[in-house]
C-alpha positions in Angstrom: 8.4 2.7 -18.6 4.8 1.5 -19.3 2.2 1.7 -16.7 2.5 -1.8 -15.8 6.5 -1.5 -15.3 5.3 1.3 -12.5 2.9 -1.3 -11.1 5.2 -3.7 -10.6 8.0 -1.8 -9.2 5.4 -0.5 -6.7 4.3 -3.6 -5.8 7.9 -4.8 -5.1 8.7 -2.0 -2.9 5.5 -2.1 -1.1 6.5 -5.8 -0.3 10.0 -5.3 0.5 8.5 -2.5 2.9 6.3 -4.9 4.1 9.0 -7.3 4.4 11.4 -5.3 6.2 8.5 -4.0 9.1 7.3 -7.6 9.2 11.0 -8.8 10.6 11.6 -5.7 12.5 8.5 -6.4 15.0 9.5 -10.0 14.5 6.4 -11.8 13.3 6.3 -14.8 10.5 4.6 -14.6 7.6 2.3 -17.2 8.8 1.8 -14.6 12.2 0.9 -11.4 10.0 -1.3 -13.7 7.7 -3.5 -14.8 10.5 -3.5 -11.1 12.2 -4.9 -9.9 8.9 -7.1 -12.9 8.1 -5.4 -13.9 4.9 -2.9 -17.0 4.0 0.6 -17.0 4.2 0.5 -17.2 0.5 -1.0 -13.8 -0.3 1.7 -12.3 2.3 4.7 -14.6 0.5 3.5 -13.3 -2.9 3.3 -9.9 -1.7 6.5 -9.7 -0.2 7.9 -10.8 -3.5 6.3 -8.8 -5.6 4.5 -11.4 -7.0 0.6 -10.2 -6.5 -0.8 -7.0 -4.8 -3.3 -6.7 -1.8 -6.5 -4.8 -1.4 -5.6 -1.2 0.0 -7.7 -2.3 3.2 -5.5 -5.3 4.3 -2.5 -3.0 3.7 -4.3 -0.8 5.9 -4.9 -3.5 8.5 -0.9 -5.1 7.7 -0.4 -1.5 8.9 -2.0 -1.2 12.3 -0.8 -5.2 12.8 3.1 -3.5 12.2 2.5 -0.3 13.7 3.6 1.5 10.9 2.5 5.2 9.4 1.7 5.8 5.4 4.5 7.5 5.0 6.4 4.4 6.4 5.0 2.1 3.8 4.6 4.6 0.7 7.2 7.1 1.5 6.8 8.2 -1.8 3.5 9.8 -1.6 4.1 11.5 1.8 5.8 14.7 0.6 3.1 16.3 -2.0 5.6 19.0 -3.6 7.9 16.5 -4.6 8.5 17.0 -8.4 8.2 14.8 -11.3 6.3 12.1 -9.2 2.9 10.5 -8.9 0.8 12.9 -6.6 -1.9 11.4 -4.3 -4.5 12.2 -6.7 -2.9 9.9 -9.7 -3.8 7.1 -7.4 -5.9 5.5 -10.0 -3.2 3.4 -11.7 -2.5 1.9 -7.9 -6.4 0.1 -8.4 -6.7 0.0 -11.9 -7.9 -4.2 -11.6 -11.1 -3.2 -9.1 -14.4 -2.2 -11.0 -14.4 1.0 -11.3 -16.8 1.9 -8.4 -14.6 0.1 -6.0 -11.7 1.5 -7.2 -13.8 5.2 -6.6 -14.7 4.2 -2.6 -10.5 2.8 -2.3 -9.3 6.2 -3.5 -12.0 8.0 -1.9 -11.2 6.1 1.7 -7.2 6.6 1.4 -7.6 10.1 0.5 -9.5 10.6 3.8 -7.3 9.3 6.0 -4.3 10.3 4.4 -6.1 13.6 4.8 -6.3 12.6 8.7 -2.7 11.7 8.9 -2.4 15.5 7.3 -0.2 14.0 4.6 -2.8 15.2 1.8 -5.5 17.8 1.6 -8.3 18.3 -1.1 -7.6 21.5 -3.5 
């Protein structure tokens, strides 16, 4: 599987997550768009794995659905977990920003995943 085959079959689950939560505290697309001051579009394409977000409107998408990390990428919340993509491969996840903004995303995420105490700094 190439690197952009992982991309996209991340970005599909992250919207069917997003999806799922979205329905669950019964909101429209149109309701979370406007809570996280984008347009309906971005959330439709999201949800259907069309395009990707920035990591901070998933971050506000996340406080707007009450949900965790672990809720939306259950598959960097256990850190032994073999064979997988560890919390410090999060490069790929950003690999369209420049370079310095990709640094202060991965930088940012770390720390509060390090908050939620779901990944600490060797």
């Amino acid at each position: 599987m190439t690197g952009t085959d992982k991309k996209e079959k991340r970005g599909e689950a992250i919207g069917k997550r997003v999806r799922y939560f979205r329905k669950r505290k019964g909101l429209s697309q149109k309701q979370l768009a406007d809570a996280v001051a984008v347009s309906t579009s971005v959330i439709s394409n999201l949800e259907n794995g069309k395009s990707m977000v920035g990591v901070y409107t998933l971050l506000d998408m996340m406080d707007v659905l009450e949900i965790s990390v672990e809720q939306l990428l259950p598959e960097y919340s256990d850190p032994g977990r073999a064979g997988k993509s560890q919390p410090s491969d999060m490069s790929g996840l950003f690999e369209d920003f420049p370079s310095d903004q990709r640094q202060d995303i991965i930088t940012n995420l770390r720390g509060f995943l390090d908050s939620l105490g779901i990944y600490t700094h060797e």
